[in-house]
N, C-alpha and C positions, 0 to 999 in steps of 0.2 A: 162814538162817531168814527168811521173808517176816512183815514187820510190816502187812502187807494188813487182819489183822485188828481190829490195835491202834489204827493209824489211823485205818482207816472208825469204830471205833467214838467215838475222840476228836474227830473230823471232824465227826462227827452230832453228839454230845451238844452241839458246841460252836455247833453251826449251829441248836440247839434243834427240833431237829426228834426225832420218835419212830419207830421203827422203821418203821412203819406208814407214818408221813408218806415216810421216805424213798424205801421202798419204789414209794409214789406218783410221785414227785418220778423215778424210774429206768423205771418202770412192769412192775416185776418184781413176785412175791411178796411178802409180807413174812417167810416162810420164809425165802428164800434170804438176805434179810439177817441173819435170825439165827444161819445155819449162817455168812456168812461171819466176823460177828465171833467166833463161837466156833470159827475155824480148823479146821472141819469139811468146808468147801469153800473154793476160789476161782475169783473170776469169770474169765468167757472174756474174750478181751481187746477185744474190740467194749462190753462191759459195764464192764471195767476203763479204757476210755480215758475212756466217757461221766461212770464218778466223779471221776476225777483234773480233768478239766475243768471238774465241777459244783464244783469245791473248789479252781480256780484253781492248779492241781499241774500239773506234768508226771507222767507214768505213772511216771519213775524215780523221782520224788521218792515216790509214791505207795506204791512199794513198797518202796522199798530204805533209805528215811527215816525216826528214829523221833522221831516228827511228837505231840509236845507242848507245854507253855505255857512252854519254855525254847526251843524250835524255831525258827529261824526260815530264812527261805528265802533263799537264798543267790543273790547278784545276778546275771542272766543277759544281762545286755549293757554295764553299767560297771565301771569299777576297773580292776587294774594289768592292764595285757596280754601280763607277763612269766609269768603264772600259770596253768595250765590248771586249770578246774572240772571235773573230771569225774564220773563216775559212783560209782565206788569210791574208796576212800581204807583206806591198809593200818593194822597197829597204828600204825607210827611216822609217822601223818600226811600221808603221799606219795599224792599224790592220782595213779590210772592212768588209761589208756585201754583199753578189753578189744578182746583183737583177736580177726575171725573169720577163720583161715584158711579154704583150700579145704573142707578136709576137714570143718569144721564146721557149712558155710553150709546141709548139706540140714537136719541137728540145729534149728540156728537159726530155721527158717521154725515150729518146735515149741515152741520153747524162750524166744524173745526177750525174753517179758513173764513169763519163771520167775527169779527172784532168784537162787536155787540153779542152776540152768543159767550165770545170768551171772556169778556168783560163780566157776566154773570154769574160764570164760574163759583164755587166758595175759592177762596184765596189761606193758603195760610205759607209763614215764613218758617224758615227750616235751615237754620247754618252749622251744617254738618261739615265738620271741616274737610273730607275728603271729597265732598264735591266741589270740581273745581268750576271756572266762566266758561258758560252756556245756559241753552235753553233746556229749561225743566218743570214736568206736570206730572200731576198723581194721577194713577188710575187704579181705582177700588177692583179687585178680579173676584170673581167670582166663579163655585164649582171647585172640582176637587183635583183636577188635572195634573196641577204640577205640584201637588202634595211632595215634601212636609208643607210649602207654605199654602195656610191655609187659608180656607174662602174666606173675603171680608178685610183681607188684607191690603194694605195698599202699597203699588210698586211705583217708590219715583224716579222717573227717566229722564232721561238727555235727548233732546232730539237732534235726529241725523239729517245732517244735509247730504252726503255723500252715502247713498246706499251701496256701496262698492267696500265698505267699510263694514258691513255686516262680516261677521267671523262664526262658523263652523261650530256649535259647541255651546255659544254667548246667550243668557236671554233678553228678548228683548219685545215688546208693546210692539203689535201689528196693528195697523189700521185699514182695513179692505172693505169693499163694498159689501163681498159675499158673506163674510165670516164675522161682522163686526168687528168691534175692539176685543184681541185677544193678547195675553201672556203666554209665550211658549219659548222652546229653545231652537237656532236656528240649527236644519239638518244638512244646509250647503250654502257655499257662497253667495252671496246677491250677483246677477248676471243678467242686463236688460235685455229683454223679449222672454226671461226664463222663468222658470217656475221658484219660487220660493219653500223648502219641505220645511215644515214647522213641527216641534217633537214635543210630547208632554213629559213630564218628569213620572209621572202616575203611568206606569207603561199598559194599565190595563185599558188606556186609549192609544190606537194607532195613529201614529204621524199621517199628516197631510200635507198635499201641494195646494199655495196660491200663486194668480199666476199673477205676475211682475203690472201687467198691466192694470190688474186688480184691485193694487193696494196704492192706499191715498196718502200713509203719516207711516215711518219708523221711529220708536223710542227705543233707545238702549238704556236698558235696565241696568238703576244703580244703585238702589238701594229698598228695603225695603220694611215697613212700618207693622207691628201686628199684636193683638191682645192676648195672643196665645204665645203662651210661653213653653220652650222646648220640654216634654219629657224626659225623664233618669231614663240612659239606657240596660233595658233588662237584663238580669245575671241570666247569662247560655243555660238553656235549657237541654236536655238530653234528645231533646226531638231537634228542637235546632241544630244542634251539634251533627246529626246524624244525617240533617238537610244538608248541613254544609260539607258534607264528606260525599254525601252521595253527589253531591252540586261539582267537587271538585275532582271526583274518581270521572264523570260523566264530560266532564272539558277534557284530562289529561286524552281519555279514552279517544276523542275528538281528535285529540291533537297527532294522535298515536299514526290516524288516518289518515290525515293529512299529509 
């Protein structure tokens, strides 16, 4: 059951503002805010990101939180780092990560900002001590892109509230309309109105831009799970050796030009 409505309405009263005002403050109706706290609608999630941020929330705390004057927000970068903060937490207090496989990444691009969709999710717990308090979900990648890691693998992330904190080089879980849910590494800083370049590690795919507008969910990628275990690396072959000289006669030659 989504607390969307319970909260905006405690959120407002507490912020002293009136329906009307808020309404201002979003630059929606004032209808719409009365359907949403009477759970007669809920906002899209362009609307839903813009409240959770006027109230200093992440979107999960926003909806999945039941956010009054005993409430409080729970630490998102100190404290023990033996502990994962996640999303959900079951009767007996075992805090999960929700995973998305394959099969439910097309669902996902519909579903992300539905409580009851994530509520569904499979859940499982995972206290890896280097992850430290934040929000975190699996997602199953599939395809061979950013080989070594291979299809079937699962990548678990942190999610970003601050996409200004994407970095150059880092990978990380994209979530966009056009592209689905992808694994890639970023190819420039995040910069609103801008393009996002997204780089595969398997370079026999060409980078691509999405545009800012585009995309709905950043995960930063922290860690990652897989049944395939690394191969022994092969003793230098006389063909490889002669790849890599030709590789390196072929840069200096470059460089000569330069």
């Amino acid at each position: 059951m989504s607390n969307i409505s319970s909260n905006l309405k405690y959120l407002r009263k507490k912020k002293g503002h009136t329906q009307q005002q808020f309404a201002d403050a979003m630059q929606i109706k004032r209808s719409l805010i009365g359907a949403y706290e009477e759970d007669r609608a809920e906002p899209k999630y362009d609307l839903l990101k813009k409240i959770a941020e006027y109230f200093d929330l992440t979107i999960d705390e926003f909806i999945n939180e039941n956010i009054n004057d005993d409430w409080k927000p729970k630490p998102k970068s100190q404290g023990s780092n033996l502990r994962i903060l996640s999303i959900s937490v079951d009767k007996d207090d075992n805090e999960n990560i929700e995973m998305v496989p394959v099969k439910a990444s097309a669902g996902y691009l519909n579903g992300f900002a539905d409580p009851q969709y994530i509520k569904e999710l499979p859940r499982f717990q995972l206290p890896l001590p280097f992850l430290k308090h934040g929000t975190f979900r699996a997602f199953e990648i599939v395809g061979d892109s950013m080989l070594p890691i291979q299809p079937g693998s699962v990548i678990v992330a942190e999610y970003m509230d601050n996409w200004n904190d994407v970095k150059t080089g880092e990978t990380y879980i994209i979530v966009s309309r056009t592209e689905g849910v992808v694994y890639k590494r970023a190819g420039n800083r995040f910069k609103e109105n801008k393009e996002l370049k997204l780089i595969s590690d398997n370079k026999i795919y060409d980078p691509y831009t999405v545009a800012a507008d585009d995309i709905m969910e950043i995960w930063k990628a922290k860690a990652y799970i897989s049944t395939s275990l690394p191969e022994p690396t092969p003793e230098p072959t006389i063909e490889t050796l002669s790849a890599m000289m030709a590789q390196m006669q072929k840069s200096i030659s470059q460089l000569n030009k330069n």
